[in-house]
DOMI-413737 format. One line per 10 residues: number of its first residue (from 1); their letters; for each residue x, y, z of N, C-alpha, C, O, CB. Coordinates in nm, 2 decimals, padded with zeros to 4 digits. Glycine has a CB too. Example, Ala and Ser with C-alpha at 12.3 -4.5 7.8 and 13.67 -1.06 7.14 Angstrom:
// DOMI-413737
1	as	01.32 -00.57 00.78 01.23 -00.45 00.78 01.32 -00.33 00.78 01.42 -00.33 00.85 01.13 -00.45 00.90 | 01.28 -00.22 00.71 01.37 -00.11 00.71 01.29 00.00 00.79 01.34 00.11 00.80 01.41 -00.06 00.57
// end
This chain:
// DOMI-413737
1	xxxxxxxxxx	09.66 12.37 10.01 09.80 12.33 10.05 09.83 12.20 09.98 09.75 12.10 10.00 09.82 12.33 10.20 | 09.92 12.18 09.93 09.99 12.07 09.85 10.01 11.98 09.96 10.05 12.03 10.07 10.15 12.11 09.76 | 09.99 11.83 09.95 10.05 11.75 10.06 10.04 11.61 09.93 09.97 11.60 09.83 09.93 11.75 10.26 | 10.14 11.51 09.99 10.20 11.39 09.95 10.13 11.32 09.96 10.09 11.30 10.08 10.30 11.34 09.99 | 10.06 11.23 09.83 09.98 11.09 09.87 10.02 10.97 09.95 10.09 10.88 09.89 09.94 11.04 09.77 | 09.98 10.98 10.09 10.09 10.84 10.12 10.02 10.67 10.09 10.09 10.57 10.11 10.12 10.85 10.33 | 09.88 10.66 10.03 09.82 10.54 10.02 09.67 10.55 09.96 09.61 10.66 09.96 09.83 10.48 10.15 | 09.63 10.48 09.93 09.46 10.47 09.86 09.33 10.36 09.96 09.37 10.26 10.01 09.47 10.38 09.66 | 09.24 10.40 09.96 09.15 10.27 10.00 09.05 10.34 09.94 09.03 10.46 09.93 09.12 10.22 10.17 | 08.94 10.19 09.87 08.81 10.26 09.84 08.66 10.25 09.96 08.62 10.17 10.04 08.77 10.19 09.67
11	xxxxxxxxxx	08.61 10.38 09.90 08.49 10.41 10.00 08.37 10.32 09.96 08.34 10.27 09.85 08.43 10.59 10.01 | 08.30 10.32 10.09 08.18 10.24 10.09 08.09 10.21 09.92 08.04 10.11 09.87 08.07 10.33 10.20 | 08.11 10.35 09.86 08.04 10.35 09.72 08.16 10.27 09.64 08.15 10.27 09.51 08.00 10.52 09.65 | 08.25 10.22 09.69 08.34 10.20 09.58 08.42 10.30 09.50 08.48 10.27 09.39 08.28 10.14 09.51 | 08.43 10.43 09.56 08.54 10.46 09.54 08.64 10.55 09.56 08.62 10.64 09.64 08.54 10.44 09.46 | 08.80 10.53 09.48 08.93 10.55 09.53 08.93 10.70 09.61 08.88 10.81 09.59 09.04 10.56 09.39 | 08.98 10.66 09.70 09.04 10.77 09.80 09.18 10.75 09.85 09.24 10.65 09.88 08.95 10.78 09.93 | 09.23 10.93 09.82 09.34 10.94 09.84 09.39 10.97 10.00 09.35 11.08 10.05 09.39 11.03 09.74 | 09.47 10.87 10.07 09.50 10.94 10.19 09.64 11.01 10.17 09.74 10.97 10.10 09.50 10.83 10.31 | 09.63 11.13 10.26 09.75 11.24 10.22 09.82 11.24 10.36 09.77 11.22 10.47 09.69 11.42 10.17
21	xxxxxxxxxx	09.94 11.26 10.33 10.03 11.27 10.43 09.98 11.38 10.57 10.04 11.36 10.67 10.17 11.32 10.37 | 09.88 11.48 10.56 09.87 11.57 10.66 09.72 11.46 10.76 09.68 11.51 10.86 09.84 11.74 10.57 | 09.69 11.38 10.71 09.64 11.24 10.76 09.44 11.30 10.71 09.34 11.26 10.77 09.69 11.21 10.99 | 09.44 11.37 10.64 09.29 11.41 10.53 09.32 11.28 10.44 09.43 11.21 10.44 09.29 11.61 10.42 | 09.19 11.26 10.37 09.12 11.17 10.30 09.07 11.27 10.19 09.03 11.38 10.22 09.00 11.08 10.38 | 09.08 11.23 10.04 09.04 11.34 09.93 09.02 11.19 09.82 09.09 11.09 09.81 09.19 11.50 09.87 | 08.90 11.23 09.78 08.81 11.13 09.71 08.89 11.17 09.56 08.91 11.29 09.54 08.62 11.17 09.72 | 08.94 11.09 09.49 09.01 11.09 09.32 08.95 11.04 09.21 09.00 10.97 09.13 09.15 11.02 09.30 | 08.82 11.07 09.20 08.70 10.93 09.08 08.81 11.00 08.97 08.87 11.10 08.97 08.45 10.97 09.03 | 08.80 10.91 08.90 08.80 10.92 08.74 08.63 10.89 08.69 08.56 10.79 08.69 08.93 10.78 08.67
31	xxxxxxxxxx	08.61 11.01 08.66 08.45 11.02 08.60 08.47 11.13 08.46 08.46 11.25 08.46 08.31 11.10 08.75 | 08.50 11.07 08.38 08.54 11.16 08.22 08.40 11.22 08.21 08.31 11.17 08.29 08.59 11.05 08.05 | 08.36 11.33 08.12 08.51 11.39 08.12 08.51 11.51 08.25 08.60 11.59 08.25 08.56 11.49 07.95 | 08.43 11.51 08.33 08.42 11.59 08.41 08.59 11.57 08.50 08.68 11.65 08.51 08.27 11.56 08.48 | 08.58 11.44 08.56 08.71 11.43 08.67 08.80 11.32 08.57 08.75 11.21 08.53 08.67 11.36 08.87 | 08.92 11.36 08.53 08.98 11.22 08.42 09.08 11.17 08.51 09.15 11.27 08.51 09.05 11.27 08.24 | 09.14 11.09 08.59 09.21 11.03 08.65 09.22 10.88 08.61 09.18 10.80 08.69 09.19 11.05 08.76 | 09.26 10.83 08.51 09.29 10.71 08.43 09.37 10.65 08.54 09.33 10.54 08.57 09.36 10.73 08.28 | 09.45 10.70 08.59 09.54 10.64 08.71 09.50 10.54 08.78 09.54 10.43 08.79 09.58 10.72 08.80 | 09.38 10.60 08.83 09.34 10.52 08.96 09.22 10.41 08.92 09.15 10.35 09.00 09.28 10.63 09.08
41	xxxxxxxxxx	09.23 10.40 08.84 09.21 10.24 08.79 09.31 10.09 08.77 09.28 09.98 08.72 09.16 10.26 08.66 | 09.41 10.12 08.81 09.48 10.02 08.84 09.58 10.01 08.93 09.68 10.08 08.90 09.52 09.99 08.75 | 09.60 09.95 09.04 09.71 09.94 09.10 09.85 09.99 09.08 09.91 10.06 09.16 09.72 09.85 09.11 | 09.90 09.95 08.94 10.03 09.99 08.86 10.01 10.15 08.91 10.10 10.20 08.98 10.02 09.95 08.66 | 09.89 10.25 08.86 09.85 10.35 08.82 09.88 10.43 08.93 09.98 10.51 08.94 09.71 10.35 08.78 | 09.80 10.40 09.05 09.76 10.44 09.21 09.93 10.42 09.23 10.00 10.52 09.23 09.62 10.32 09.33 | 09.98 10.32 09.25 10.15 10.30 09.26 10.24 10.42 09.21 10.29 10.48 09.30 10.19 10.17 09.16 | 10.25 10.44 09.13 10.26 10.57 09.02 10.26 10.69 09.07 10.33 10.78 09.01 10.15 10.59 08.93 | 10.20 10.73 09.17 10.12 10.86 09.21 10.16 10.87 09.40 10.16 10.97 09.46 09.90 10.83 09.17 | 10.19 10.76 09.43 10.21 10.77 09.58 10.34 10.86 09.59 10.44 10.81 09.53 10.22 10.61 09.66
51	xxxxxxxxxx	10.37 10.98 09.67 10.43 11.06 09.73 10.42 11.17 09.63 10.50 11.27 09.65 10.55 11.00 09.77 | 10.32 11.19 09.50 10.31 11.28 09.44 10.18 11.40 09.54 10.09 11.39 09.63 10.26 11.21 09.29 | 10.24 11.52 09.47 10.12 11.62 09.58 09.98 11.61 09.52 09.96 11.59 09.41 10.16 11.82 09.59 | 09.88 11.64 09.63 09.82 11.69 09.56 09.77 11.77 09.68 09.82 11.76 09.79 09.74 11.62 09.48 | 09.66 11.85 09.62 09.61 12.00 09.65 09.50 11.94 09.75 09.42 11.86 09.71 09.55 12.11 09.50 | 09.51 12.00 09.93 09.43 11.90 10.03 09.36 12.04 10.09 09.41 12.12 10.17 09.55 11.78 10.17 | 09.24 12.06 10.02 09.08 12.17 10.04 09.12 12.17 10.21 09.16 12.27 10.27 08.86 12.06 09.99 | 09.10 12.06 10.26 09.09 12.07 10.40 09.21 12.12 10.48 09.20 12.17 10.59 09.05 11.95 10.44 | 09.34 12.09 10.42 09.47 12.18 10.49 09.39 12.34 10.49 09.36 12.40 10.59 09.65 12.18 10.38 | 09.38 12.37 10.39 09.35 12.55 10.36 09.26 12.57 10.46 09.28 12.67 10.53 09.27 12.60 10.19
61	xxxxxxxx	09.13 12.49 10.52 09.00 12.54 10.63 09.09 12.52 10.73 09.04 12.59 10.82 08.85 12.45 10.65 | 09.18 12.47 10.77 09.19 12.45 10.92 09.16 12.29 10.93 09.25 12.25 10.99 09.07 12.56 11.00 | 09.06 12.19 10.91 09.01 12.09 10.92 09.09 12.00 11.01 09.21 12.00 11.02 09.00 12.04 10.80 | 09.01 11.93 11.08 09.09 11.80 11.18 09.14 11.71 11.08 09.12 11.70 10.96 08.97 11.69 11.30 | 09.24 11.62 11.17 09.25 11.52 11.03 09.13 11.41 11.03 09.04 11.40 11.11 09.40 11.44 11.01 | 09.17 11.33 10.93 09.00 11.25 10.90 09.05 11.12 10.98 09.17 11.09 11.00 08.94 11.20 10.70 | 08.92 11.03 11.03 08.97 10.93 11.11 09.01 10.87 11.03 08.98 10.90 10.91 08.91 10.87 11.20 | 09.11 10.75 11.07 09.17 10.60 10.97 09.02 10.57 10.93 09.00 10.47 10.86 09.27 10.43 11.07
// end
């Protein structure tokens, strides 16, 4: 299910996670060439992308949402 990025924080490994409006957490590496997300290396980038959809695995299971 498509849901709206509402903000980013990075995880303990350092890194970017997307928090989505349905209140799930979905991890976004840019790791070429496997995952390429040039975006989320800069603020400007992540800025860019907030209220864009993206595709949330855990809407489709059923999933709780993730804590803050």
């Amino acid at each position: 299910m498509q849901q709206p990025i509402t903000g980013f924080h990075v995880d303990d490994e350092g890194h970017w996670v997307a928090q989505l409006a349905c209140g799930h957490n979905q991890h976004v590496r840019h790791d070429p060439p496997w995952q390429n997300r040039p975006w989320t290396q800069s603020a400007q980038g992540r800025n860019g992308v907030l209220g864009q959809p993206l595709n949330c695995v855990k809407c489709d299971q059923g999933a709780p949402r993730d804590r803050p």
